[in-house]
N, C-alpha and C positions, 0 to 999 in steps of 0.2 A: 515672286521668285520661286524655280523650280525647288524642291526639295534636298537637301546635299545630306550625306553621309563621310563619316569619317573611314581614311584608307591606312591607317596607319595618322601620322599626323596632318594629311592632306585629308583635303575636304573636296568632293567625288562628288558629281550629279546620283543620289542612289539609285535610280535604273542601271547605271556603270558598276556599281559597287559587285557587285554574284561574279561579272564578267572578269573583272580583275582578279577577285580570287581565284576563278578558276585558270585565268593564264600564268597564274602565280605557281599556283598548286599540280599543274601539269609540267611547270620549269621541272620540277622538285621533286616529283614523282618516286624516281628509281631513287632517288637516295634519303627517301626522306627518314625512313626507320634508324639508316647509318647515324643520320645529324641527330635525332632527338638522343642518341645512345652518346654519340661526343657532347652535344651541348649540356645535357644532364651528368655525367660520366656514368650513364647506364642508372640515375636514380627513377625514372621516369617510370621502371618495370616495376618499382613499388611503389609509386603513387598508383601507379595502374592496380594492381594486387591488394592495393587497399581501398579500390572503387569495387571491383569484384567482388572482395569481402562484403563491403554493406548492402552489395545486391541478394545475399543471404540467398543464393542458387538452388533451385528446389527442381526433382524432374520434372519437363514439361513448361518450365516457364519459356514464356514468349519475351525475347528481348527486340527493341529497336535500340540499334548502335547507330547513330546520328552525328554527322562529319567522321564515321569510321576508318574514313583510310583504308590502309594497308591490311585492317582485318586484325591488330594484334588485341584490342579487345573482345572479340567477337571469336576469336581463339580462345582466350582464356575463361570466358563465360562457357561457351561448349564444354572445354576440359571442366570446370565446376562441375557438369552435370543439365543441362540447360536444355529446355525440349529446342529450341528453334532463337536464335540470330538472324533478324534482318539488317544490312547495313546498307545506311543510306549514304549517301557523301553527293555534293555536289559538281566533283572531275571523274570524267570517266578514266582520265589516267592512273589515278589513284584506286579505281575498283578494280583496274585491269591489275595493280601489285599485288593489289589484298589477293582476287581469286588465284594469281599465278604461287603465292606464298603457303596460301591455306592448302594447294593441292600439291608442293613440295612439301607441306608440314603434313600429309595426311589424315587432313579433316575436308575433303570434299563434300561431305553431307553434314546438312541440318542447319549452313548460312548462306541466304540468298543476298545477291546485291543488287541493289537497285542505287538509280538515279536520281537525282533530285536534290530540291532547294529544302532545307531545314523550316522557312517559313512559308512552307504549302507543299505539306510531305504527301506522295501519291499513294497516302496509304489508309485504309479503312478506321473508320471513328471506333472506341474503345477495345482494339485489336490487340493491345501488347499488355502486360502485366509488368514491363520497365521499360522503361527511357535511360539509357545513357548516354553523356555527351563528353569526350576527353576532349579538351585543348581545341573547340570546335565554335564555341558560342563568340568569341572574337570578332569569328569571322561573318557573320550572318547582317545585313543591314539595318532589320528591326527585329531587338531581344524581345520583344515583347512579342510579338505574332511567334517569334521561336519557340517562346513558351508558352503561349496559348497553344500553337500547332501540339508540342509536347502532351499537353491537358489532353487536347480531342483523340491524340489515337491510343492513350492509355484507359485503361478498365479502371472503374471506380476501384480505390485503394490502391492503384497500381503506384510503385515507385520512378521518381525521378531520382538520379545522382549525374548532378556535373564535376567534374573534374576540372579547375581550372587555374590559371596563372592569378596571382595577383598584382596589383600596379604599385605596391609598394612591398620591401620586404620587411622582417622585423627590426624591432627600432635601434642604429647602429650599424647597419648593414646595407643602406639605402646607397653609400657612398659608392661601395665595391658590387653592388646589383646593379648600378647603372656603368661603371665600368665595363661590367664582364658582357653586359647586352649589347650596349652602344660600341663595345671596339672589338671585342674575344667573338660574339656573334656573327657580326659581319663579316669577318676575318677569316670563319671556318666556312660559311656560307659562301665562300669566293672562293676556297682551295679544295672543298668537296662535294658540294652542289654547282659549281659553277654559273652561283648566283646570288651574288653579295645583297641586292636590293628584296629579294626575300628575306633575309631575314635582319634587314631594316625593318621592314613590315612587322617582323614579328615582333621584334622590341616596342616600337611602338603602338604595335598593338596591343602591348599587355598596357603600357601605361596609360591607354584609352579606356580601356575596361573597368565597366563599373567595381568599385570598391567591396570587400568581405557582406558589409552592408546593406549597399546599398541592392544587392544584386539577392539578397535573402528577400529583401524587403518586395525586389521585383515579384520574386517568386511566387511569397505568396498573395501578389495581387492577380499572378495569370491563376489561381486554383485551386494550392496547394496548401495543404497544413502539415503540422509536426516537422516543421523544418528541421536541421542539424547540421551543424555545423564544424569542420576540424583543420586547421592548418597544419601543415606538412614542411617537414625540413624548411624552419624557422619564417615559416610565413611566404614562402614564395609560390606553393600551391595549394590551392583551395579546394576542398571536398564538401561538397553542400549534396542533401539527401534531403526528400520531402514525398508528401505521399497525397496522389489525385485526390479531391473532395468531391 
């Protein structure tokens, strides 16, 4: 049997699996900063703000921003003080917001965008002195090649931090977290993205994704040591930091 990946709760030949995302990601494009700002009510700008913090910004550091988007990380690392932002994303729709955003927000220099898959990034072995990833690792076919690929293009000691959803919230809350995904998500995703079946995707793509856990445990089998670990507004996003070996 061919190899499948999961799409959400569908199970996808994964050669199909990059291409979906990316027809997903390209639906969603123009509004997708809008939706993360209603779906979080704007809390997302400090779970971001507290990714930034633990990349501990020095001048001259080299970052790769990895499923970047729109560029709103790859902003906030520059402002820190950051020598250079590469952001890689796999839709070129989404690079076309990021560049059009960064050059209304007047940061035209010092973040280049490229193209590309997360798991065979087109970019030089130990080039960067961080890796970040927001809300990105979801969506890639195999986490593991994600973060091996992460391993090869960082400098020995260079940091990793993902940022990400978790598939359960904390305990008591599980009732009204699947609520608010399963009918409030879909809901906004139809009347302001004009595209309910993305962010079905997304709901289910958080409760696909490996667990606080299991996904530390991934980490440091692609590389990495001195993990760390901090949950965010009651367990719903996950901050994991670790550092190349």
């Amino acid at each position: 049997m061919s190899e499948t990946a999961s799409f959400g709760y569908r199970e996808v030949p994964a050669e199909a699996k990059a291409g979906l995302v990316q027809d997903l990601f390209t639906q969603v494009a123009g509004r997708y900063d809008l939706m993360n700002d209603l779906m979080s009510l704007g809390i997302h700008r400090l779970w971001k703000a507290e990714m930034v913090d633990w990349l501990r910004v020095r001048p001259g550091l080299r970052v790769v921003d990895v499923a970047g988007g729109t560029g709103d990380i790859a902003r906030a690392v520059m402002s820190a003080g950051a020598g250079s932002v590469t952001v890689v994303d796999l839709t070129p729709a989404m690079l076309a917001e990021g560049r059009a955003r960064s050059l209304d927000a007047g940061r035209p220099e010092g973040i280049e965008w490229v193209a590309g898959n997360a798991e065979a990034l087109p970019l030089p072995d130990r080039s960067f002195d961080a890796y970040t990833v927001a809300f990105g690792l979801r969506n890639v076919t195999h986490l593991d090649r994600a973060l091996a690929e992460a391993r090869r293009v960082l400098k020995p000691g260079g940091r990793l931090i993902v940022l990400e959803f978790a598939p359960r919230a904390a305990a008591g809350l599980n009732d009204i977290y699947d609520l608010y995904s399963f009918s409030v998500l879909p809901w906004l995703g139809e009347k302001v993205a004009g595209d309910r079946d993305a962010y079905v995707y997304l709901a289910e793509s958080i409760r696909r994704f490996p667990d606080p856990e299991m996904l530390a445990r991934m980490i440091r089998k692609a590389g990495f040591g001195g993990h760390r670990h901090r949950s965010l507004s009651l367990g719903i996003a996950q901050l994991h930091g670790a550092t190349r070996l």
